[in-house]
MARBA-395600 format. One record per residue: z, y, x of N, C-alpha, C, O in turn. Coordinates in nm, 3 decimals. Layout:
       nz       ny       nx      caz      cay      cax       cz       cy       cx       oz       oy       ox
        Z        Y        X        Z        Y        X        Z        Y        X        Z        Y        X
...
END
This chain:
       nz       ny       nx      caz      cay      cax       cz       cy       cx       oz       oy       ox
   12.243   11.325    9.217   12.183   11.244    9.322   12.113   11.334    9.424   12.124   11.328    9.546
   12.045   11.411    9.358   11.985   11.545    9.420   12.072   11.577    9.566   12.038   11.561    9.683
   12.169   11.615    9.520   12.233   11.690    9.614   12.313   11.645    9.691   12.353   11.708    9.788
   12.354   11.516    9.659   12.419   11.420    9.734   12.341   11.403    9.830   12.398   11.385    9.937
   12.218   11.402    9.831   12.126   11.357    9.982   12.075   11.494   10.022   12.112   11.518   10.137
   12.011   11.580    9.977   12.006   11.729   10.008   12.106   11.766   10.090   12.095   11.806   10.206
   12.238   11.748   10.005   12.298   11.811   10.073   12.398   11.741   10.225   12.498   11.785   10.280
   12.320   11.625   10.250   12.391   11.576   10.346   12.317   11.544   10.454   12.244   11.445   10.465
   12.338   11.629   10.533   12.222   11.613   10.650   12.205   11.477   10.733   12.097   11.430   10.770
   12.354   11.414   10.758   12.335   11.324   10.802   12.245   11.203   10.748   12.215   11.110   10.823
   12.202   11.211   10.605   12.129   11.128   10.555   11.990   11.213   10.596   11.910   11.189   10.686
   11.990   11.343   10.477   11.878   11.392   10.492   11.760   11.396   10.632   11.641   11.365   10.633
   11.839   11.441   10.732   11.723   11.453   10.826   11.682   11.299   10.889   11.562   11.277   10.878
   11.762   11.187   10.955   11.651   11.070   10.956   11.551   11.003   10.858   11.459   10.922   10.871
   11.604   11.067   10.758   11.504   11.006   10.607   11.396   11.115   10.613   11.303   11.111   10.533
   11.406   11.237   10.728   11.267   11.357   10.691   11.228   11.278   10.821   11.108   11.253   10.806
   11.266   11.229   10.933   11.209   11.188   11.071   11.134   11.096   11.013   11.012   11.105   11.025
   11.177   11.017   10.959   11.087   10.866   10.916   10.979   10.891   10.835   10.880   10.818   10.823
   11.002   11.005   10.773   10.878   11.045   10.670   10.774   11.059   10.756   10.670   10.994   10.765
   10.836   11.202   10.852   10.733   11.288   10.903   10.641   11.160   10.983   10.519   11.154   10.968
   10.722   11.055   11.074   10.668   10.982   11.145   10.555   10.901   11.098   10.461   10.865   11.169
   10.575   10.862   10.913   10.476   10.772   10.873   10.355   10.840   10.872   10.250   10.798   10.921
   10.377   10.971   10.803   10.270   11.077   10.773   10.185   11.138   10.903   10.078   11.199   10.899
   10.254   11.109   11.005   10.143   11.188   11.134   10.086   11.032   11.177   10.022   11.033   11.282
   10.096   10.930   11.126   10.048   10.800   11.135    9.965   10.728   11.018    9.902   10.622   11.009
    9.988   10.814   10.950    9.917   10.770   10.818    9.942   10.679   10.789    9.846   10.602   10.792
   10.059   10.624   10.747   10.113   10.506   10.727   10.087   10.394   10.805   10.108   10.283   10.756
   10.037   10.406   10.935    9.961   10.269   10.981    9.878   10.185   10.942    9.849   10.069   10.969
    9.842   10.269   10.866    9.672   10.228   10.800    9.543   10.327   10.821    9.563   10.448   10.819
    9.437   10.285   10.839    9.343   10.395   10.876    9.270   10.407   10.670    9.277   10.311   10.592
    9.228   10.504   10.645    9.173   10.535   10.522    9.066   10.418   10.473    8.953   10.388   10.512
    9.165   10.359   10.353    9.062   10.263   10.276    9.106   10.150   10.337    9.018   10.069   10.306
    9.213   10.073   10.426    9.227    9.994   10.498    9.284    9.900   10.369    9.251    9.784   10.345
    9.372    9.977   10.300    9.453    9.862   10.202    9.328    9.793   10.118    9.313    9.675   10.149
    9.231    9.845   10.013    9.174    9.821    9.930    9.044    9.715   10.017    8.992    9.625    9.952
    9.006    9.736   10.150    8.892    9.693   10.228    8.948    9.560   10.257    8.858    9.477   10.272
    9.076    9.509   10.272    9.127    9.367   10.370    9.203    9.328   10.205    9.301    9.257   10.228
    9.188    9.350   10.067    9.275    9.334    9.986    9.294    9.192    9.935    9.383    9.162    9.856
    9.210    9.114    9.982    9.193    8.958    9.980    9.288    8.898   10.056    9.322    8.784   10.023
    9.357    8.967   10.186    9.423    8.913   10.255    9.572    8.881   10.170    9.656    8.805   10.219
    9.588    8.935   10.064    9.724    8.994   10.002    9.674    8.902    9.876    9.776    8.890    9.809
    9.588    8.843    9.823    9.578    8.827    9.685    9.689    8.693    9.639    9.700    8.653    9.523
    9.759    8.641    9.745    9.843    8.539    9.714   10.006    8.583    9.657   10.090    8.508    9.606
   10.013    8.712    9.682   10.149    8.787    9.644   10.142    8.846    9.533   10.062    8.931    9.495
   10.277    8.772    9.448   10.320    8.865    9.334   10.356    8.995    9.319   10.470    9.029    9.348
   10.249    9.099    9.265   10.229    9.231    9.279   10.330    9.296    9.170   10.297    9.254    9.059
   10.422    9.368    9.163   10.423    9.495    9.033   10.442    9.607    9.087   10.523    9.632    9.176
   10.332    9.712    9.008   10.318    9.840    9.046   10.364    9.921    8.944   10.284    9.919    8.851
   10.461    9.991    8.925   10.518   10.087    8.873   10.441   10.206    8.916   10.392   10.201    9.028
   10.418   10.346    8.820   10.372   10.481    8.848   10.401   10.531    8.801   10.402   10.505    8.681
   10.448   10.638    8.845   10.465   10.766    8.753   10.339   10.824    8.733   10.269   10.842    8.833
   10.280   10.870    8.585   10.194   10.929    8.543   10.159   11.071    8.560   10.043   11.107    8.546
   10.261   11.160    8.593   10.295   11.282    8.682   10.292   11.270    8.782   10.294   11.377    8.844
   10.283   11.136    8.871   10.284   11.144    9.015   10.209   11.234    9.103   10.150   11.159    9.182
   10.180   11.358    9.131   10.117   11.420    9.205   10.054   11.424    9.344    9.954   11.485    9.382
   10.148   11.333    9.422   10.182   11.299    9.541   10.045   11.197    9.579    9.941   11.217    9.643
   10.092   11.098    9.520   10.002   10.959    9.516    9.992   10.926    9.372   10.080   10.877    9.301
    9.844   10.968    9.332    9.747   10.995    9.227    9.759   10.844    9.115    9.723   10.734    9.156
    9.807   10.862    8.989    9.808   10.714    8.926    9.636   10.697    8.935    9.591   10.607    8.863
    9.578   10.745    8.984    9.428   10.650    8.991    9.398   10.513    9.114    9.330   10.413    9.137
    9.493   10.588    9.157    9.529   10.505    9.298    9.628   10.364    9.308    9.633   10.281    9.399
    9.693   10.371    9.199    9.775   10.231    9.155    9.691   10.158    9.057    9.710   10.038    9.036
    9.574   10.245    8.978    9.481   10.145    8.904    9.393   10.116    8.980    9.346   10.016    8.926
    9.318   10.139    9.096    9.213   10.166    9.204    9.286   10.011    9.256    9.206    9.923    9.287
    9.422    9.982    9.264    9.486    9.882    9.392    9.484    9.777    9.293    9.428    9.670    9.317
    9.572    9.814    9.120    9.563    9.656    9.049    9.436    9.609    9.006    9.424    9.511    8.932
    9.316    9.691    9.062    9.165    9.668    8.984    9.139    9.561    9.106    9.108    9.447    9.072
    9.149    9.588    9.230    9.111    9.551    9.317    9.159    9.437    9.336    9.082    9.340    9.341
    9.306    9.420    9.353    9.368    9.264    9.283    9.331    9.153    9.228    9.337    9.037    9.266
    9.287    9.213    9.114    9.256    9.159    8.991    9.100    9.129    9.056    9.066    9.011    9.045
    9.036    9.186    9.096    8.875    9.106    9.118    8.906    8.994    9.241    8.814    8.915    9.263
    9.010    8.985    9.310    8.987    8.909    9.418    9.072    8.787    9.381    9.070    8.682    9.445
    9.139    8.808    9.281    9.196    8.653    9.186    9.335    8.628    9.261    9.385    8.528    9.310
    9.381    8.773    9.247    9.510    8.797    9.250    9.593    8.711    9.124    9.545    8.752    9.018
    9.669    8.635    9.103    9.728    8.559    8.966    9.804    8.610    8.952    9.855    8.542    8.863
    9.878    8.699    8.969   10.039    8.820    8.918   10.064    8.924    9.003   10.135    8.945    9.101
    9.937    9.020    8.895    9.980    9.127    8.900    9.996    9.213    8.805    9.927    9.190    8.705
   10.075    9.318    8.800   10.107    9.417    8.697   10.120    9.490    8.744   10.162    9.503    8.858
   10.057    9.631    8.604   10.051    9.777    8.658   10.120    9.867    8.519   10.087    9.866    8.400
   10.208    9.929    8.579   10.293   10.004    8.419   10.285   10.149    8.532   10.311   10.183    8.647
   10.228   10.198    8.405   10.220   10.390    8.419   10.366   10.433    8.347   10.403   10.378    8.243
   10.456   10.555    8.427   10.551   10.572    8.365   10.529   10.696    8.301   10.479   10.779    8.378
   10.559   10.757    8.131   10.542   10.860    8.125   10.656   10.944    8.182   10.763   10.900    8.224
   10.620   11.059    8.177   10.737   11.117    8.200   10.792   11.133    8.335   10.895   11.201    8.340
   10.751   11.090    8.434   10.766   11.032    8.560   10.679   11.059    8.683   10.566   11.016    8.705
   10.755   11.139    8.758   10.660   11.144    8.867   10.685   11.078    8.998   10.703   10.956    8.996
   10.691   11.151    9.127   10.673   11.056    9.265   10.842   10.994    9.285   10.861   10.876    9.317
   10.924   11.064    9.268   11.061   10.969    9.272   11.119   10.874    9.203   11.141   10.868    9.082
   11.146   10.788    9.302   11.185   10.616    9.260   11.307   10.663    9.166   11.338   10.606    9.062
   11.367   10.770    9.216   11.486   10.768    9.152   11.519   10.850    9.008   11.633   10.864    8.965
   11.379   10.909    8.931   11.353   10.902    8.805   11.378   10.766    8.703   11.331   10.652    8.711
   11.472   10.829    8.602   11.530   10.717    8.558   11.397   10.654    8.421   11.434   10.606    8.313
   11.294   10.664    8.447   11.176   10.555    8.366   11.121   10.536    8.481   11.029   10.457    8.462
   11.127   10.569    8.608   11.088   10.469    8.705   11.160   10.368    8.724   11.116   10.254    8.711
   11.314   10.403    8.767   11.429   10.319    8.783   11.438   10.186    8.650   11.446   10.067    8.679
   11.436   10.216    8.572   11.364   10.138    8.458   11.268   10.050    8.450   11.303    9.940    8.408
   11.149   10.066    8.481   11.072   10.012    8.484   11.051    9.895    8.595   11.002    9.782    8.593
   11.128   10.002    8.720   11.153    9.869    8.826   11.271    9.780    8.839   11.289    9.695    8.927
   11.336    9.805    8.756   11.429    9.705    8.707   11.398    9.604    8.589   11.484    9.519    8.563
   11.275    9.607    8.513   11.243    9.529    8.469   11.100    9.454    8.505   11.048    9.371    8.431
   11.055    9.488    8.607   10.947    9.422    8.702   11.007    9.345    8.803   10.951    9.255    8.865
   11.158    9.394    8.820   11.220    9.322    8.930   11.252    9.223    8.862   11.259    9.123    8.933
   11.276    9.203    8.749   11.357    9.111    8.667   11.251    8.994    8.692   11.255    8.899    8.771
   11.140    9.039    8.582   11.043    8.964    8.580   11.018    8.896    8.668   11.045    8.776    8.667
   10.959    8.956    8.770   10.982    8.895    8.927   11.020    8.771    8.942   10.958    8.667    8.964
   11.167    8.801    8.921   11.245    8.725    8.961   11.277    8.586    8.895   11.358    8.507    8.945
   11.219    8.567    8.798   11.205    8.485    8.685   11.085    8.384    8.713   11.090    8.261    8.711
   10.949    8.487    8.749   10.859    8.431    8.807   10.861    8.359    8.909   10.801    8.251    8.916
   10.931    8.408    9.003   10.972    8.290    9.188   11.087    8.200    9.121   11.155    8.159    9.215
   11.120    8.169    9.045   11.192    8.047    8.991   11.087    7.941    8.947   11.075    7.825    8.988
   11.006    8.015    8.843   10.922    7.879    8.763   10.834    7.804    8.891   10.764    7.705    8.868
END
C-alpha cells in the first residue's frame, strides 16, 4: 500500500497539497476550538478509534474529546485505543476497529 501511493506522484503530491494546506491553517480551527463549542456536536453519534502509538495526535487527545462528550450528554459515544497502532488509518487494527465501529454505527442509525 506503501508504495502504491509513495510511489505515485500523481496521487502523492495533491494528498501532500491538502495536508500542507490544512496544517498552515490549523485545520480551521483556532486552539481548543473543538473541546470549547463541544455542546454544539453532542447530538452526533461519535466513534473514536486510536492508535495507542499514535505520535502524531496524542491518544490523550481522543480521551480529552470522549471525556468531553460524555459530560455534555453526548448519548453514543465510543472510544477504542488500538494497540499496536499508530497515526495510519491504514494499519490493519485500525482498519479493524473502524470496520467494526462502522458496523455498529450502522446498526445504531437503523434502531
Amino acid at each position: 500500500i506503501v508504495e502504491k501511493y509513495l510511489g505515485t506522484p500523481s496521487i502523492l503530491i495533491p494528498f501532500a497539497v491538502m495536508e500542507v494546506h490544512y496544517m498552515l491553517n490549523h485545520g480551521f480551527l483556532r486552539r481548543g476550538q473543538l473541546l470549547d463549542c463541544i455542546a454544539t456536536i453532542k447530538h452526533v453519534k461519535v466513534a473514536i478509534c486510536h492508535g495507542r502509538g499514535d505520535y502524531v495526535c496524542q491518544p490523550q487527545s481522543a480521551w480529552r474529546l470522549h471525556q468531553a462528550l460524555k459530560k455534555v450528554g453526548c448519548e453514543y459515544v465510543e472510544l477504542e485505543f488500538v494497540s499496536g497502532a499508530g497515526h495510519s488509518d491504514s494499519e490493519p487494527g485500525l482498519v479493524d476497529a473502524m470496520v467494526r465501529a462502522s458496523d455498529k454505527l450502522a446498526i445504531e442509525l437503523k434502531a
